[in-house]
Legacy VTK file of the C-alpha trace (Angstrom):
# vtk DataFile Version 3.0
C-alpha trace
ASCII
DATASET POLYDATA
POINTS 514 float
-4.598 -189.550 -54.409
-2.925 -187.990 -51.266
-1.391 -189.744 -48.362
-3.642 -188.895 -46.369
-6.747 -190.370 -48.597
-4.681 -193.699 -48.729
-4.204 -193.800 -44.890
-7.940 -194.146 -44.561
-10.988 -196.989 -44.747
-13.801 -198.251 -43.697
-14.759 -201.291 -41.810
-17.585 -203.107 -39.381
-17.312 -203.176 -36.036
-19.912 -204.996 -34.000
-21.647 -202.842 -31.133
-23.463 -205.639 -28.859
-22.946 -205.588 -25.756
-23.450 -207.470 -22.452
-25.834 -206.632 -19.765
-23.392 -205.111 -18.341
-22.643 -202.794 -20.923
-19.275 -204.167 -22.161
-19.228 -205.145 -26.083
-19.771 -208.765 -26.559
-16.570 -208.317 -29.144
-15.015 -211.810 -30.434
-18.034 -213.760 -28.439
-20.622 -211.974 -30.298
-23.215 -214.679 -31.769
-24.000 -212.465 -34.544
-20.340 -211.977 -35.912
-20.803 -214.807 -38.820
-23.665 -212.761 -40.388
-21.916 -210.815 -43.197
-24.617 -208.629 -42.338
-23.821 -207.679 -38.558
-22.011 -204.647 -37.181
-21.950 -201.336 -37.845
-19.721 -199.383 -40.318
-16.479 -197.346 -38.890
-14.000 -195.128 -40.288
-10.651 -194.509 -39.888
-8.243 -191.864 -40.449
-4.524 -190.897 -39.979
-4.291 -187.947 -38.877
-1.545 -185.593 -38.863
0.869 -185.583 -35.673
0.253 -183.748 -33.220
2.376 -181.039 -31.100
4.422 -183.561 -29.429
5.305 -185.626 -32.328
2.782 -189.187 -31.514
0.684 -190.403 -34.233
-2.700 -189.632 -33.977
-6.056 -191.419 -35.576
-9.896 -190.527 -36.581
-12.340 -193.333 -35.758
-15.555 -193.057 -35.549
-18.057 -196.140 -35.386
-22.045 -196.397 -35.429
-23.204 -195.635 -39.394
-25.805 -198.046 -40.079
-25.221 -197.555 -44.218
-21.761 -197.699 -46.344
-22.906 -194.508 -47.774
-23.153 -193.003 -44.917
-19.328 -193.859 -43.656
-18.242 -192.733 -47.191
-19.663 -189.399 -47.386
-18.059 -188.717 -43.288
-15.111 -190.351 -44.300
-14.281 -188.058 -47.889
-15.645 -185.166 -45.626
-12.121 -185.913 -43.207
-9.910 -186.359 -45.994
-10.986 -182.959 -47.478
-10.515 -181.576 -44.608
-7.098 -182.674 -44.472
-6.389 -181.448 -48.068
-7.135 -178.059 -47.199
-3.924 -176.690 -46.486
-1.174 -179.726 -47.904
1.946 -176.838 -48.161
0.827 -175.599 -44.674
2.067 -177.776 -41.578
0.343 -175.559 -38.710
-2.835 -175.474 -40.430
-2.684 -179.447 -41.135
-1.629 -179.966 -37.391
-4.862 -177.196 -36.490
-7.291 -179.562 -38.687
-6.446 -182.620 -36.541
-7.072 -180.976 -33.282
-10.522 -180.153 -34.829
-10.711 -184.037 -35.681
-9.775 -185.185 -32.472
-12.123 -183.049 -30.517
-14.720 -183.977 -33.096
-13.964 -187.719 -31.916
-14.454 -186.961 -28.649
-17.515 -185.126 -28.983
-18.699 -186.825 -31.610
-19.951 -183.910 -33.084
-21.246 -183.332 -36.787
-17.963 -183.179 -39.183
-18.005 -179.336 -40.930
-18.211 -178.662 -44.302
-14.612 -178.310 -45.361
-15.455 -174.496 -46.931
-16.432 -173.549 -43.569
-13.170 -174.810 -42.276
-10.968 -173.142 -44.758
-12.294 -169.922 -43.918
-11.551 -170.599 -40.672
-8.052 -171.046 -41.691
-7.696 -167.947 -43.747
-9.122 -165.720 -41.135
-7.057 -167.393 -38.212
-9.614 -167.883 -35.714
-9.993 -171.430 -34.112
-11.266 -174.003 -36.568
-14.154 -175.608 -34.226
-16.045 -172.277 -34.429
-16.162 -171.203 -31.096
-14.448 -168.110 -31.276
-15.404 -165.562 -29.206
-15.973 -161.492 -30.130
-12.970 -160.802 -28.313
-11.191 -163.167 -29.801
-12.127 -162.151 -33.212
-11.651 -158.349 -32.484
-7.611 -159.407 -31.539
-7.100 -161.267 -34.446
-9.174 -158.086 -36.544
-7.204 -155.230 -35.587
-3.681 -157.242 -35.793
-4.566 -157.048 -39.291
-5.175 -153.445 -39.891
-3.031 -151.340 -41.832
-4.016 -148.118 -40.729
-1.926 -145.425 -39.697
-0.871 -145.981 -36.017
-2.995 -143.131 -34.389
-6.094 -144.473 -36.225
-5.258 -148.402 -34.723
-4.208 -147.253 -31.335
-8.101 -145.861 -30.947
-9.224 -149.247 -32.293
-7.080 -150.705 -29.717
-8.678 -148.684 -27.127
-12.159 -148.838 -27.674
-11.456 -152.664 -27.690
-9.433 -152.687 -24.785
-11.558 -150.648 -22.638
-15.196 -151.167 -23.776
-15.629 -153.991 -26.475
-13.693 -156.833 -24.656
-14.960 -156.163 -21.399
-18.405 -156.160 -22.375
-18.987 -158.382 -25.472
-15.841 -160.242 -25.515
-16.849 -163.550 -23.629
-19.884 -163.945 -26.144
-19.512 -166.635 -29.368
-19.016 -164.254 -32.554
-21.309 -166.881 -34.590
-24.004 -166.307 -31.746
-23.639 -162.663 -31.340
-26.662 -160.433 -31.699
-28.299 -157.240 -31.422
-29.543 -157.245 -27.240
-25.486 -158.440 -26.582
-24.782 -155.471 -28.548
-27.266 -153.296 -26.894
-26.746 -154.316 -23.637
-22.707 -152.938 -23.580
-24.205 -149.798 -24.440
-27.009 -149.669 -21.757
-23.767 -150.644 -19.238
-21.887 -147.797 -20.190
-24.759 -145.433 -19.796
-25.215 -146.980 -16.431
-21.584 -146.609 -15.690
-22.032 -143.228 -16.198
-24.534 -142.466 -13.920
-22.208 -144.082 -11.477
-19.681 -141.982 -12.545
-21.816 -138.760 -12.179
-22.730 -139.803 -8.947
-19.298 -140.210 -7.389
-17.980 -136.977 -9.245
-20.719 -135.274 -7.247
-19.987 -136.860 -3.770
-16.548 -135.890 -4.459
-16.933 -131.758 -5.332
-18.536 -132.032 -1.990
-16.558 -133.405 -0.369
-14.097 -130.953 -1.494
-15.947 -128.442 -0.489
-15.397 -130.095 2.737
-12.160 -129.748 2.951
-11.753 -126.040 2.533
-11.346 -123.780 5.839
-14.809 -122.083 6.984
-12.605 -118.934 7.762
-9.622 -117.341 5.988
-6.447 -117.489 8.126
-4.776 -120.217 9.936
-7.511 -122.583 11.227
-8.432 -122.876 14.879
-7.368 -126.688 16.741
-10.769 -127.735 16.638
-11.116 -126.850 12.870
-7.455 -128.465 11.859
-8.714 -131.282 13.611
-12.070 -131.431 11.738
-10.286 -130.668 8.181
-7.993 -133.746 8.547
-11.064 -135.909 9.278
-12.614 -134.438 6.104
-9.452 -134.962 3.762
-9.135 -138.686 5.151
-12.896 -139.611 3.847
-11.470 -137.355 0.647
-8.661 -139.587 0.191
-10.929 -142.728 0.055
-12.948 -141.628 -2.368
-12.311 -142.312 -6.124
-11.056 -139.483 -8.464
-13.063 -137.480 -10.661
-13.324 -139.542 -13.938
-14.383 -138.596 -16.915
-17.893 -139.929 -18.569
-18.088 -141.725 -21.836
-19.686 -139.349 -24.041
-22.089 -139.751 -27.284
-19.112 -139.166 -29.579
-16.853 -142.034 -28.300
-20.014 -144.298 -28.061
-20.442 -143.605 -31.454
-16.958 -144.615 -32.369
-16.585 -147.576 -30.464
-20.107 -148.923 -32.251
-18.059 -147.675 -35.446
-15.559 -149.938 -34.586
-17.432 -153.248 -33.584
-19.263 -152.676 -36.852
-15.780 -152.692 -38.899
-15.087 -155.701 -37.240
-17.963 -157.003 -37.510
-18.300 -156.620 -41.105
-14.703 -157.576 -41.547
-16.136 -161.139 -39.975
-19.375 -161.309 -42.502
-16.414 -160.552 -45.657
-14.940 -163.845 -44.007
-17.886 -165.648 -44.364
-17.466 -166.377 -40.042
-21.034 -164.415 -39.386
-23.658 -163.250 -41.618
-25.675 -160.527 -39.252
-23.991 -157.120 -38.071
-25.408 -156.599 -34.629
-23.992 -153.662 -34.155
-25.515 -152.087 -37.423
-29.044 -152.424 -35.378
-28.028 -150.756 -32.199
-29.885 -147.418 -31.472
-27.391 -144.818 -29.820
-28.135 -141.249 -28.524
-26.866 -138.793 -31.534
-23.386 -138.477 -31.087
-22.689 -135.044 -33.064
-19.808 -133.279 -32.709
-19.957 -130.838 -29.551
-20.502 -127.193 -30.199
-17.447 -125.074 -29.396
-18.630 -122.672 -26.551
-17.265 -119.129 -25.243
-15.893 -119.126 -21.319
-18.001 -116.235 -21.219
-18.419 -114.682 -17.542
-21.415 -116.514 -16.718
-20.153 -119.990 -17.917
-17.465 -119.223 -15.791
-19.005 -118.422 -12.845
-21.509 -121.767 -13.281
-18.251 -123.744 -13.307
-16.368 -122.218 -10.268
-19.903 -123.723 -8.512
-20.428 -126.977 -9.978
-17.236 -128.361 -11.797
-19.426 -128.176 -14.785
-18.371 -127.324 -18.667
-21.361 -126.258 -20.982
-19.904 -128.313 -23.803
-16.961 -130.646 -24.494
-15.512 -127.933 -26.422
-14.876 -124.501 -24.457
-12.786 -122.222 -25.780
-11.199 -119.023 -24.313
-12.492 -115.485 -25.431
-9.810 -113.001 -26.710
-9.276 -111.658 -23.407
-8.744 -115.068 -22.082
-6.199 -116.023 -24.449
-4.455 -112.880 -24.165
-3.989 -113.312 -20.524
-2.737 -116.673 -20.972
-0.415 -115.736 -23.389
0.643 -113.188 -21.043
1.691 -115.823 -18.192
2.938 -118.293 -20.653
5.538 -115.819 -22.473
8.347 -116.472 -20.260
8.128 -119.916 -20.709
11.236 -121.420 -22.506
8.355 -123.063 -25.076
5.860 -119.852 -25.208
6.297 -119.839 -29.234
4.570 -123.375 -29.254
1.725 -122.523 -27.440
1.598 -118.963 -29.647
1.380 -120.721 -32.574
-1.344 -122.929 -31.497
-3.447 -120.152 -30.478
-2.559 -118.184 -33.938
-2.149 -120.344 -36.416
-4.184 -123.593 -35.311
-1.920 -126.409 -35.637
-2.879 -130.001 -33.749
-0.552 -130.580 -30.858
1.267 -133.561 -32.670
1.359 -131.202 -35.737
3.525 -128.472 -33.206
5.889 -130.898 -31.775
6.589 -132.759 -35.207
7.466 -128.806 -37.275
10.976 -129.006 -38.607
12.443 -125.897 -39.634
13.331 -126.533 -42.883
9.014 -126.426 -43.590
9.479 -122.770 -41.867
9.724 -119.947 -43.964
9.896 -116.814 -41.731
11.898 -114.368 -44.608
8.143 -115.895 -46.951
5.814 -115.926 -43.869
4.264 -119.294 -44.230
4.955 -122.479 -42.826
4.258 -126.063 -43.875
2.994 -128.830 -42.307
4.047 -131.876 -43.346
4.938 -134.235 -40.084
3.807 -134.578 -36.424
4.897 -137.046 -32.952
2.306 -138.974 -31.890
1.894 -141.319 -28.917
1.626 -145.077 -29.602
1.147 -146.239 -26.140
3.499 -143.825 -24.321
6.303 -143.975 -27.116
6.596 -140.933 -29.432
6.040 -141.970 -33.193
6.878 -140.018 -35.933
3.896 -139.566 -38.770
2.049 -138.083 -41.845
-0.411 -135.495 -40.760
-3.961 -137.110 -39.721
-5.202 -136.495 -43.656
-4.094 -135.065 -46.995
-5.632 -131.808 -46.184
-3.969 -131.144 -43.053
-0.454 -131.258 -44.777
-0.457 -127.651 -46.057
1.154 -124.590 -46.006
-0.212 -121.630 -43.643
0.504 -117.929 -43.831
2.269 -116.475 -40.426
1.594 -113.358 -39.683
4.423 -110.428 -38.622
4.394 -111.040 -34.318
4.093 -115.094 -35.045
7.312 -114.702 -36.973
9.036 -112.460 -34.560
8.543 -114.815 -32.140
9.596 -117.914 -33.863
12.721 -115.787 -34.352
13.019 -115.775 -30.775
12.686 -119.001 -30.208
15.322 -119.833 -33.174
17.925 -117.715 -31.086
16.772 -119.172 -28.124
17.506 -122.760 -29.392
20.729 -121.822 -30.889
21.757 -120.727 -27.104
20.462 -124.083 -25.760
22.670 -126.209 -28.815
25.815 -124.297 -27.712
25.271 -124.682 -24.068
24.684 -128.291 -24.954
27.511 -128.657 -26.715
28.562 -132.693 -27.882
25.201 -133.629 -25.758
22.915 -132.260 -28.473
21.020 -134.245 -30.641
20.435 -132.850 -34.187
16.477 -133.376 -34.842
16.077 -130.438 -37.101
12.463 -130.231 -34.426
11.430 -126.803 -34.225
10.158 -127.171 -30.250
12.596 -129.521 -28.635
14.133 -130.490 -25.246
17.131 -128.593 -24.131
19.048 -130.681 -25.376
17.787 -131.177 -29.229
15.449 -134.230 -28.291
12.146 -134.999 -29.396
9.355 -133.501 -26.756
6.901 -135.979 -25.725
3.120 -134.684 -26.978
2.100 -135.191 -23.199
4.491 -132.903 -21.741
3.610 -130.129 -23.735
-0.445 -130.751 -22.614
0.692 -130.607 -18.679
2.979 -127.524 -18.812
-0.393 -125.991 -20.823
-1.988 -127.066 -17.917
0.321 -125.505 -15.050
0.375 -122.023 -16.650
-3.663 -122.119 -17.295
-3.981 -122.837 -13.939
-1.477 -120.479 -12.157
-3.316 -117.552 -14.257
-6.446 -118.503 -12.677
-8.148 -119.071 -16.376
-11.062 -121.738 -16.853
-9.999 -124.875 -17.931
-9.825 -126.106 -21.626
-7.534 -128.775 -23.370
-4.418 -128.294 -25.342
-6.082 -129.149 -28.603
-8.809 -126.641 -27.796
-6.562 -123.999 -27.647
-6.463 -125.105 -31.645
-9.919 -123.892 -31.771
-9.345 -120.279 -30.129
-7.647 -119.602 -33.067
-10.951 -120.064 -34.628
-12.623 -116.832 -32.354
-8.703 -114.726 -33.348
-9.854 -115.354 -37.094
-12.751 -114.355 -36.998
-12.603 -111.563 -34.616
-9.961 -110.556 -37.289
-12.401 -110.528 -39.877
-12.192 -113.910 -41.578
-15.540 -115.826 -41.887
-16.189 -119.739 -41.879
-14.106 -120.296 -45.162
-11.162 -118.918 -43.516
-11.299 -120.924 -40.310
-11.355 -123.931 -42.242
-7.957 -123.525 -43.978
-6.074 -122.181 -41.633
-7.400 -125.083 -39.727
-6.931 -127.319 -42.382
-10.186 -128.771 -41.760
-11.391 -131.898 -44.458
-15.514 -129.699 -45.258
-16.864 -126.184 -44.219
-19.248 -128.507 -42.618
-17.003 -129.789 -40.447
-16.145 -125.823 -39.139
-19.619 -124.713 -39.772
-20.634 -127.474 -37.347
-18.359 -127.257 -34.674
-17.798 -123.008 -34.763
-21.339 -121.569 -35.946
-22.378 -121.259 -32.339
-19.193 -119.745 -31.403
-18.935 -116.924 -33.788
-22.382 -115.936 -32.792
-21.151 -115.592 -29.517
-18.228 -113.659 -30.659
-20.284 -111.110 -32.389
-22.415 -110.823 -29.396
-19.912 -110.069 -27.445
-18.285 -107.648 -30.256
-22.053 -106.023 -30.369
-22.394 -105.152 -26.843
-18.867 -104.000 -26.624
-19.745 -101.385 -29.534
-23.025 -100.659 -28.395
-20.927 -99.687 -24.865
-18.733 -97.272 -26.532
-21.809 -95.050 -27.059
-22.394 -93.175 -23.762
-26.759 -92.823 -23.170
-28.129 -90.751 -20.508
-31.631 -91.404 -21.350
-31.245 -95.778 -20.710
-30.336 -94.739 -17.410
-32.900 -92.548 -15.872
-35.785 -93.249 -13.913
-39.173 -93.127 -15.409
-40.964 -89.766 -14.745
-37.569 -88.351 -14.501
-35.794 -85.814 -16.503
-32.962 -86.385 -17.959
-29.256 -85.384 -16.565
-27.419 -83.889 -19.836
LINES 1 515
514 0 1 2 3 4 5 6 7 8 9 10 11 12 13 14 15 16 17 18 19 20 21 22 23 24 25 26 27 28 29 30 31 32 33 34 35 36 37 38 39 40 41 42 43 44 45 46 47 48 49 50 51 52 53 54 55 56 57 58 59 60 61 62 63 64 65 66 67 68 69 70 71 72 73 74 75 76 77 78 79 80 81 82 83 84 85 86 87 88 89 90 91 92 93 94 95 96 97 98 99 100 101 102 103 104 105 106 107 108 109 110 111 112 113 114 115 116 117 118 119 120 121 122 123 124 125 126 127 128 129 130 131 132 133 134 135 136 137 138 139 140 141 142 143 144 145 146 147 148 149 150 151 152 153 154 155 156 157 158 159 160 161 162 163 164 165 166 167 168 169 170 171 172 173 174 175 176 177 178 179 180 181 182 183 184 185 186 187 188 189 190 191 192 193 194 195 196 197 198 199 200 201 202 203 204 205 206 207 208 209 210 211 212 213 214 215 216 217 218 219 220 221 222 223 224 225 226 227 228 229 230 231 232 233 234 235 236 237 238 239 240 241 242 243 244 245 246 247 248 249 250 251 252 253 254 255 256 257 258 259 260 261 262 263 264 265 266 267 268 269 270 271 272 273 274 275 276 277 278 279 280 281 282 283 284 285 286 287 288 289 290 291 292 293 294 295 296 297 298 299 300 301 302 303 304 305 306 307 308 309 310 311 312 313 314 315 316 317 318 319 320 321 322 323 324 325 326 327 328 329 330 331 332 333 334 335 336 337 338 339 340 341 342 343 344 345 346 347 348 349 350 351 352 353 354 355 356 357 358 359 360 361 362 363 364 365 366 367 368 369 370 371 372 373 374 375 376 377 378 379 380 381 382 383 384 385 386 387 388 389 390 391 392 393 394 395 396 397 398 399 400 401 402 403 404 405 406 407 408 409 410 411 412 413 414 415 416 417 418 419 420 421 422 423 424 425 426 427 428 429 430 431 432 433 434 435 436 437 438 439 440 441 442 443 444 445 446 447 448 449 450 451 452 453 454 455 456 457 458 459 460 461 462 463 464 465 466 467 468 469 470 471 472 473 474 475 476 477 478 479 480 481 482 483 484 485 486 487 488 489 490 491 492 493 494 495 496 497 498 499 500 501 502 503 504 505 506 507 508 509 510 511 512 513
């Protein structure tokens, strides 16, 4: 038998008491009836966190039985964890608040659960205290637990975390996803008070503005600058993943045996398919110069567009990074991670097989986001001449440098050999889109233009997907079907152009002018 089983017993206490309310005690008339009193139980309990001896009583059971079966319940309790001196002090807090409560002692299999999983042993853990203690114990790749992180950072805790994870169910669950949808209309709203007030702020009149207009322009730009910046809405997509991840944890809970209901298994979302890739074709364009709008989450530059970007960007000391991106199709962590000795320019072909990402704001070395995307792409003749360029222009850069250079064997590096931070590569991107006067798209989109080069060279849906090294031709046929039918539109009309008519232009009634 343990120690803790022979620090226990049970006894009779009697429980009469004077009018006014104290127990009668030693003065009791009752006390020489062997049949008086109550039963109580009492229990040693482990120390607690400041060392002082600590004890279980608990009085009032009208049967021995009754006392017994509470009392083994404590001292199983107690033998849960006998190797384990932070889960044996854990179990006495339980027993001490159950004292004071005088609530109904758990089932010791309950309780051990408890233990394993980590979460407090009185069972009032909360959703946000379960989705810490969840993704501390994920062994996914860093990327993949950073957007855990977020989602629960930003959305989950916020809006479900104060809620008890055994009394969680579907309207909490529901309800964070009617408040994002009606922080979005907020969103929307401000975003629109804000492009007009913009507009505000822009002279009536080219030139240098009169007194009276300076004078009404500051007023403007001082209501601009108390308004809140454009922010982006939270789209079907990320609600999509951020149920994904509540239902991991979630589930992760029910394999613990904490919860046995997945409320966010029964929550009904808007379809949250991936966005269509869409051409900045003139019209698109001129709808956004108006509104600030984008037709889709995924806009992607036509071949004219890319070419003029890659006209302002080819000075730039990193203009080989952002070709191969638009060639070749590589991820932006992909681009900054390429060492050389993967580069084969004498064979043509390169190989993938690292890329930096950003854990918080620190750079991170990593395997590519899945098996498929570690491969080996051909590299067509100007790609390689201008990765040649860039090799001679680094070996200029590690002379100049001299001892200050730092040997990453990096393809796209600082001037001085260093890693390049993933961001700053996104806001140069940025600065030269912008100073060309091009529509806007993100860095990683400029992935998918090489999707329109490919195909406008010929290649079909098949092709896309390797060179992108996407996972299904579902995946490309899902996001890129609509854009390549754009692209042969646009390749239609430009050979139905090169044909001159006479007839399609003359006036009915008219004869023609041969």
């Amino acid at each position: 038998m343990s120690t803790s089983r022979r620090a226990g017993g049970i006894g009779k206490r009697c429980e009469c008491r004077a009018e006014d309310g104290r127990r009668l005690g030693a003065s009791c008339p009752q006390l020489c009836k062997r049949s008086h009193g109550r039963h109580r139980i009492t229990q040693e309990l482990p120390p607690g966190v400041d060392g002082k001896r600590r004890q279980f009583q608990r009085t009032g059971y009208d049967g021995l039985k009754e006392a017994q079966a509470d009392l083994s319940r404590v001292q199983a309790l107690l033998d849960l964890a006998p190797d384990d001196p932070d889960a044996q002090r854990r179990v006495g807090d339980l027993l001490v608040e159950l004292m004071a409560t005088r609530a109904p002692i758990p089932e010791p299999a309950e309780v051990f659960r408890r233990i394993g999983a980590g979460v407090p042993l009185n069972g009032s853990t909360t959703v946000g205290e379960w989705l810490d203690t969840w993704v501390a114990k994920k062994k996914t790749k860093k990327k993949t637990t950073g957007g855990y992180e977020s989602h629960i950072r930003v959305h989950l805790k916020p809006g479900i975390g104060h809620h008890r994870l055994d009394r969680f169910n579907v309207g909490h669950a529901q309800a964070l996803f009617d408040g994002i949808d009606d922080e979005n209309d907020v969103i929307r709203a401000e975003n629109l008070a804000r492009r007009e007030q913009v507009a505000q702020c822009k002279p009536s009149k080219p030139g240098r503005p009169a007194a009276a207009e300076r004078e009404r322009l500051a007023a403007e730009r001082a209501k601009l600058a108390e308004m809140k910046p454009f922010r982006k809405i939270t789209g079907p997509a990320t609600k999509q993943r951020v149920r994904a991840t509540l239902r991991a944890a979630l589930n992760a809970a029910i394999a613990q045996q904490l919860i046995t209901f997945n409320a966010a298994a029964h929550v009904e979302l808007a379809s949250g398919k991936r966005p269509k890739a869409v051409l900045w074709a003139d019209r698109h364009v001129e709808h956004w110069r108006k509104t600030g709008e984008k037709p889709s989450g995924v806009m992607v530059w036509t071949p004219r567009q890319i070419g003029a970007f890659l006209d302002a960007a080819e000075g730039h000391r990193l203009y080989a990074y952002f070709h191969l991106i638009a060639f070749r199709g590589l991820r932006r962590g992909e681009g900054v991670g390429q060492d050389w000795v993967h580069v084969d320019l004498d064979g043509q072909e390169l190989t993938v097989a690292k890329e930096i990402i950003v854990d918080g704001w620190t750079p991170v070395e990593d395997e590519p986001k899945t098996e498929g995307s570690a491969a080996t792409i051909g590299l067509d003749q100007a790609t390689v001449q201008v990765l040649r360029e860039h090799k001679e222009r680094q070996s200029r850069e590690r002379e100049a440098a001299g001892e200050k250079w730092v040997e990453t064997g990096k393809v796209f590096t600082t001037e001085l050999g260093e890693w390049l931070h993933p961001d700053i590569l996104s806001k140069e991107f940025r600065r030269l889109y912008e100073s060309a006067g091009l529509p806007p798209i993100n860095l990683r989109d400029l992935r998918h233009c090489a999707a329109t080069l490919i195909h406008a060279g010929g290649g079909d849906l098949h092709a896309i997907k390797e060179t992108l090294r996407q996972s299904t031709i579902n995946l490309a046929s899902d996001t890129y079907t609509s854009l390549l039918r754009e692209v042969d539109l646009e390749i239609a009309e430009k050979a139905a152009a090169v044909v001159p008519r006479a007839r399609r232009g003359t006036v009915p009634g008219e004869a023609p002018a041969w």
